[in-house]
TORKOL-592223 format. One record per residue (C-alpha): residue in three letters; x, y, z. Coordinates in steps of 0.001 Angstrom, whole numbers, plus 500000, padded with zeros to 6 digits. Each point is the difference from the previous one (the first is absolute). Layout:
N
NODE   r     c1     c2     c3
NODE ALA      X      Y      Z
...
This chain:
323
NODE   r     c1     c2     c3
NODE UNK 521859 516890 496636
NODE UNK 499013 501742 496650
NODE UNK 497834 503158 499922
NODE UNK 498800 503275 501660
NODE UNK 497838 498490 503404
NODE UNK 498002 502918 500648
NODE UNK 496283 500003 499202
NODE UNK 499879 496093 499700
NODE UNK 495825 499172 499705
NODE UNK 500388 496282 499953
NODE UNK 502727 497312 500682
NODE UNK 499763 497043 497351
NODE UNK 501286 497228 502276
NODE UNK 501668 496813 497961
NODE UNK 501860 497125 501354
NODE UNK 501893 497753 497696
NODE UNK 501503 496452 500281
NODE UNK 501152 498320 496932
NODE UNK 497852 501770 497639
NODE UNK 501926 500830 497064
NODE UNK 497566 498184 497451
NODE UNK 497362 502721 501011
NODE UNK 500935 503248 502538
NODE UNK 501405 501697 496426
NODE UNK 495973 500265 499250
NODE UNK 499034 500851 503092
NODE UNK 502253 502668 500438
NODE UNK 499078 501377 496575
NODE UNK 496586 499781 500522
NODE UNK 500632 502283 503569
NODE UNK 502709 502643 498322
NODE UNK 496750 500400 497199
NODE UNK 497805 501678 502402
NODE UNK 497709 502793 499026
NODE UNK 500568 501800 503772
NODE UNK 502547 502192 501669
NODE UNK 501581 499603 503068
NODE UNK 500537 496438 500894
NODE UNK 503486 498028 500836
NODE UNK 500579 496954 499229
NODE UNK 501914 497701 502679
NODE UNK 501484 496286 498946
NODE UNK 500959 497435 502324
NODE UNK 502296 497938 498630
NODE UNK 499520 496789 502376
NODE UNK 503143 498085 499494
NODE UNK 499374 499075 496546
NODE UNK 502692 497382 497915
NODE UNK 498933 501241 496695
NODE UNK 499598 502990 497574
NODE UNK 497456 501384 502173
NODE UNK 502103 502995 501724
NODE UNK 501778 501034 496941
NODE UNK 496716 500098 498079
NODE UNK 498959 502005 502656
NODE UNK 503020 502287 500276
NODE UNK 500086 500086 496011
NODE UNK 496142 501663 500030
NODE UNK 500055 501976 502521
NODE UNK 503271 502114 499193
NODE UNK 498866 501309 496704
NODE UNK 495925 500602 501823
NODE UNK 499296 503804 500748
NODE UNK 498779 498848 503271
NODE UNK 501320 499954 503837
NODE UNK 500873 496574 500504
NODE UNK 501736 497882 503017
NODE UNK 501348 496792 499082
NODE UNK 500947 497587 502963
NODE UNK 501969 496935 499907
NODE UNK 499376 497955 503295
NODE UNK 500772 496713 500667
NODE UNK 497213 497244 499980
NODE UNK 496825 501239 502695
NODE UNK 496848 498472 498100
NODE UNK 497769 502322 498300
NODE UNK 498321 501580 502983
NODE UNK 503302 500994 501507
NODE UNK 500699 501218 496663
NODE UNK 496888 501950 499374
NODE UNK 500518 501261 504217
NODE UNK 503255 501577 498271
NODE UNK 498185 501825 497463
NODE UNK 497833 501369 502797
NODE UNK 502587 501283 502127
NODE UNK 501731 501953 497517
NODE UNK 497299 501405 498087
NODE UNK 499092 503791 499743
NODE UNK 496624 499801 498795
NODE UNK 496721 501323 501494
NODE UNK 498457 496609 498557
NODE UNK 501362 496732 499515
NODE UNK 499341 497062 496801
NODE UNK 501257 496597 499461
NODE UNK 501167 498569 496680
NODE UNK 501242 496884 500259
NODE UNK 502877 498937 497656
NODE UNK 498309 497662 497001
NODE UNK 496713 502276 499481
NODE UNK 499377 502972 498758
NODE UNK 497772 503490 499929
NODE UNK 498475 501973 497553
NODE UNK 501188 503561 499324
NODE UNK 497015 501526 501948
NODE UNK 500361 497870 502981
NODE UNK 501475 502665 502429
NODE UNK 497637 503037 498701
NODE UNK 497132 497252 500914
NODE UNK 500667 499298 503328
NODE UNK 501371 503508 501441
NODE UNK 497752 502703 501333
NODE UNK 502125 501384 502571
NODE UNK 496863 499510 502638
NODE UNK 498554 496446 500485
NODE UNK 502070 497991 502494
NODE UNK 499935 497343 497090
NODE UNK 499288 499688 496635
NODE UNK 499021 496819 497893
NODE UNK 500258 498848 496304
NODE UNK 499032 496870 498184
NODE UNK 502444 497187 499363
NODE UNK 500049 497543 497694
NODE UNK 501641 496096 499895
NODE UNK 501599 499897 496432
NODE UNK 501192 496178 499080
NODE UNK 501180 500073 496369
NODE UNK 497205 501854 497721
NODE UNK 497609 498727 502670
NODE UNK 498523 503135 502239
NODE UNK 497837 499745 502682
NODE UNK 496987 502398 500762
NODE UNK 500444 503083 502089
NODE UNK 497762 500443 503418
NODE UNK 497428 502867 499268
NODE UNK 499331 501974 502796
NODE UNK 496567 502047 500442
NODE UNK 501281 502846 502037
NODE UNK 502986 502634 499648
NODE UNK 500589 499712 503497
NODE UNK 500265 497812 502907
NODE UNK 500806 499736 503993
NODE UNK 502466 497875 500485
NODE UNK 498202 498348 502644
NODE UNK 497405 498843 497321
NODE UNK 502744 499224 498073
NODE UNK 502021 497469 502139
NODE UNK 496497 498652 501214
NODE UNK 499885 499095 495888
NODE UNK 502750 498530 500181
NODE UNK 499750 497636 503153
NODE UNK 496831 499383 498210
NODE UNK 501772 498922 496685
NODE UNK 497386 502190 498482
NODE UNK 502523 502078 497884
NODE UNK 503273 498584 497842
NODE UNK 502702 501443 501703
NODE UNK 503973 500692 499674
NODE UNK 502016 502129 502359
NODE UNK 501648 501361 496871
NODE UNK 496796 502185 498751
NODE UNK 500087 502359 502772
NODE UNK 502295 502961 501034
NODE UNK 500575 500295 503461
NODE UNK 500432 503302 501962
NODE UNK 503494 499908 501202
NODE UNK 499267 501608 503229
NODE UNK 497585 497099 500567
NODE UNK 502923 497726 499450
NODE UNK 502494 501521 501648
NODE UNK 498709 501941 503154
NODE UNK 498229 496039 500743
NODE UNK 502898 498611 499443
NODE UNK 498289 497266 497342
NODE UNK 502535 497603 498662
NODE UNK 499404 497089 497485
NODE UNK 500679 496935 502077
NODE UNK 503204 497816 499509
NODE UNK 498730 497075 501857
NODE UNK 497380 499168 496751
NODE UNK 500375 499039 496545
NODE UNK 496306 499938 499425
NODE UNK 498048 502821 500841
NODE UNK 502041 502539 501121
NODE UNK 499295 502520 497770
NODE UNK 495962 499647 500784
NODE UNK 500988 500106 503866
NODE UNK 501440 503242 499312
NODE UNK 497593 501745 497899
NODE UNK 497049 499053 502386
NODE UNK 502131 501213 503305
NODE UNK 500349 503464 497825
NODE UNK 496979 500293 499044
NODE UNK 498623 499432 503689
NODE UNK 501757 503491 500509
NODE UNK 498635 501570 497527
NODE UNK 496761 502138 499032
NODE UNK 498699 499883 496046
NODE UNK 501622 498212 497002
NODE UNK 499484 501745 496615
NODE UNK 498697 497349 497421
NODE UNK 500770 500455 495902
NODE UNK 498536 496991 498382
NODE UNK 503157 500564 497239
NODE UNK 501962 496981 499657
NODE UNK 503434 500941 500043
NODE UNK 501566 497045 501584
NODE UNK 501441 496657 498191
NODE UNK 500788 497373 502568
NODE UNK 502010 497401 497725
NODE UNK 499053 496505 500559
NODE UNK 503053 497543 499073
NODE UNK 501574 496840 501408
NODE UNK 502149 501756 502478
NODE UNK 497371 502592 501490
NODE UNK 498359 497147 501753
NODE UNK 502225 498065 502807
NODE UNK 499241 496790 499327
NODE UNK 501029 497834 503502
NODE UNK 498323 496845 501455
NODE UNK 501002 501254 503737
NODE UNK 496519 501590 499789
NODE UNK 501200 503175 500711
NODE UNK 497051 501449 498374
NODE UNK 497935 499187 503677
NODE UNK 502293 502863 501595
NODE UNK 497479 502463 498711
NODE UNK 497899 498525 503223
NODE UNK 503056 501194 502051
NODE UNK 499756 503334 498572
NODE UNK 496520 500639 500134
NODE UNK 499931 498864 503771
NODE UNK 502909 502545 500456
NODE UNK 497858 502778 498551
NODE UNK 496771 499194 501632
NODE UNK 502416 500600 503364
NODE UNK 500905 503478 498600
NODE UNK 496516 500876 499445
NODE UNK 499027 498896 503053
NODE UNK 502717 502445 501645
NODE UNK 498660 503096 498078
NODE UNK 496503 499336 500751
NODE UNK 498705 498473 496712
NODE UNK 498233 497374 502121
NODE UNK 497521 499375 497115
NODE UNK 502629 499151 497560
NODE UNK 502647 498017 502088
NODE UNK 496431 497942 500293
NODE UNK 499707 499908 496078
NODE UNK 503440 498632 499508
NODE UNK 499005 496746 502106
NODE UNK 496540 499733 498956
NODE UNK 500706 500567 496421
NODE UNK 503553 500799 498285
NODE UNK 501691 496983 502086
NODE UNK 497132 497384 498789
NODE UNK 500395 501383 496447
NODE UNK 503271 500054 499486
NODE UNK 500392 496425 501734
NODE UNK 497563 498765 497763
NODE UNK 501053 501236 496826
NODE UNK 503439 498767 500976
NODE UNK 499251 496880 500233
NODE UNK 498090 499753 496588
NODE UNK 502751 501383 498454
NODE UNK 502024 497124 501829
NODE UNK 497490 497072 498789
NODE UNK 499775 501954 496585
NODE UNK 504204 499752 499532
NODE UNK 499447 496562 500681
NODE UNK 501641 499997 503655
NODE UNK 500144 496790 501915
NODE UNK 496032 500078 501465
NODE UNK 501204 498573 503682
NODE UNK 503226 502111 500258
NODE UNK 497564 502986 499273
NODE UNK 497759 498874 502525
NODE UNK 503086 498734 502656
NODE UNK 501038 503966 499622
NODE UNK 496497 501210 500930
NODE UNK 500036 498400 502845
NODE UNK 503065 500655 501168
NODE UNK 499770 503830 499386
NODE UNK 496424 499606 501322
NODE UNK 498539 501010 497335
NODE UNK 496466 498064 500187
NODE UNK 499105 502356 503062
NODE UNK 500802 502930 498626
NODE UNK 497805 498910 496711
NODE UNK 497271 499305 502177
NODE UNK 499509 503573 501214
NODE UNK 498994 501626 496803
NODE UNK 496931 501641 500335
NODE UNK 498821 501922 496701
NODE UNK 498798 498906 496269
NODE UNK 497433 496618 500429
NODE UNK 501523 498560 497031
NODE UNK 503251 500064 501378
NODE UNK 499099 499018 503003
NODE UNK 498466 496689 498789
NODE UNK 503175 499353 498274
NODE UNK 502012 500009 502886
NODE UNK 497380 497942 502303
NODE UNK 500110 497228 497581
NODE UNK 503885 500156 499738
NODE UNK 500167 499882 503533
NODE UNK 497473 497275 500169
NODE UNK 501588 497820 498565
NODE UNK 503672 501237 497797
NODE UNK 500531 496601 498047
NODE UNK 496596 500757 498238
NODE UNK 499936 502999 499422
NODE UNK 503286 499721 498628
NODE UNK 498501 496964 497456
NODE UNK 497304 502196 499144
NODE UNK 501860 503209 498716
NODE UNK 502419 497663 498069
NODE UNK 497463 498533 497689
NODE UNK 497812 503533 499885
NODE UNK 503869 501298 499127
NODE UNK 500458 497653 497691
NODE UNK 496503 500113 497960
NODE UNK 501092 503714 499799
NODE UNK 503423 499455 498630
């Protein structure tokens, strides 16, 4: 532990496995901040490479507090559940190890009021960026907000908010361990269904990296588990009284995300029945069915679940004339 701890504003929050081709950036990009009063906390998650002496190398000549901790393997979430516990900030952020933030990142998102705060994020793959979300208002509940969300209205990363550490802490909100896909939006959204207003800056200050090892490429169709989480959360909801979005989650996020799953299954060119054998079995079709929302997307999924072969025929050769 490096570094005065009193008057800590904001925890930066950064678990690292086997990251030594890119944390040296992304710790530079976090010691460059234009703002005062923030620590920054490494989790070293049993790495085999560079990665903790890069760390250790950067952050003993930075005129910052810093904790560096060396644990052995626990998965990111346990990782980032680390950073939590041992953080002194009023307000928490997440960095994650092969992206980076722009100097004003920290001075964008802290106000020392709003529960939460957001900023824009952008996907950066080689010179090729995408375009920012452009929000209309400088405010937001965060009722609306997660409503958005279940919606798929907005683009959205748990990274581009700062969390209220009391929120986190006094509610005892932990990323879950038992997901590799979609823990971190499980988290955000049980947060933010504690909270009151999130701050919104339309700066993009974010740089989520795209490269072959940010995705986790697996043909055990893990990627269905976000059905798992969502089901957990509409549970939670339903315990605090958000009713009307515990409702949302199984009328619209679970549909969605099935959905786009499974295109992104047929699109990677995954085995059409073995797609379809795992729908069943996680009973998948039934949950499609109960989408209730957009007409166009609707239809989509009636005619899928008419009759899958066909549909299946159809989007290949509409995929194809597009490719």
């Amino acid at each position: 532990m490096v570094g005065k701890m009193d008057n800590i504003k904001v925890s930066v929050i950064v678990p690292v496995f086997n990251n030594s081709e890119y944390i040296g950036t992304t710790l530079d990009s976090i010691i460059s901040q234009d703002f005062d009063g923030y620590e920054i906390i490494v989790i070293d998650d049993g790495s085999t490479d560079d990665s903790l002496k890069i760390v250790t190398d950067k952050l003993k000549t930075a005129d910052i507090p810093n904790t560096i901790i060396h644990q052995e393997n626990q998965g990111v979430s346990g990782a980032r559940n680390k950073g939590i516990e041992v953080s002194h900030g009023d307000y928490l952020v997440f960095v994650d190890a092969d992206d980076y933030i722009t100097p004003n990142h920290l001075s964008c998102l802290y106000n020392g009021e709003t529960d939460f705060s957001l900023i824009q994020l952008v996907k950066k793959d080689g010179d090729i960026t995408s375009s920012p979300h452009v929000y209309q208002q400088e405010d937001i509940s965060a009722k609306e907000f997660i409503e958005m969300e279940l919606k798929m209205q907005i683009p959205f990363n748990f990274v581009q908010l700062m969390y209220k550490s009391d929120i986190i802490k006094n509610n005892s909100i932990k990323f879950s361990r038992d997901y590799i896909y979609g823990e971190d939006t499980y988290f955000a959204l049980m947060a933010l269904g504690f909270g009151d207003r999130i701050a919104i800056s339309n700066e993009v200050t974010y740089y989520y990296i795209q490269h072959p090892k940010s995705a986790i490429r697996t043909s055990e169709f893990r990627r269905f588990d976000i059905v798992s989480v969502f089901e957990e959360l509409a549970d939670f909801y339903k315990k605090i009284g958000l009713d009307d979005l515990s409702d949302l989650i199984t009328t619209s996020r679970i549909p969605r995300a099935i959905f786009g799953n499974m295109n992104y299954f047929f699109y990677n060119s995954y085995d059409f029945d073995e797609v379809i054998e795992k729908m069943k079995e996680l009973d998948l079709f039934t949950k499609l069915s109960k989408f209730e929302g957009d007409s166009k997307f609707k239809l989509k999924i009636r005619l899928f679940l008419l009759n899958p072969k066909i549909y299946y025929k159809v989007w290949k050769r509409l995929k194809n004339s597009i490719d």
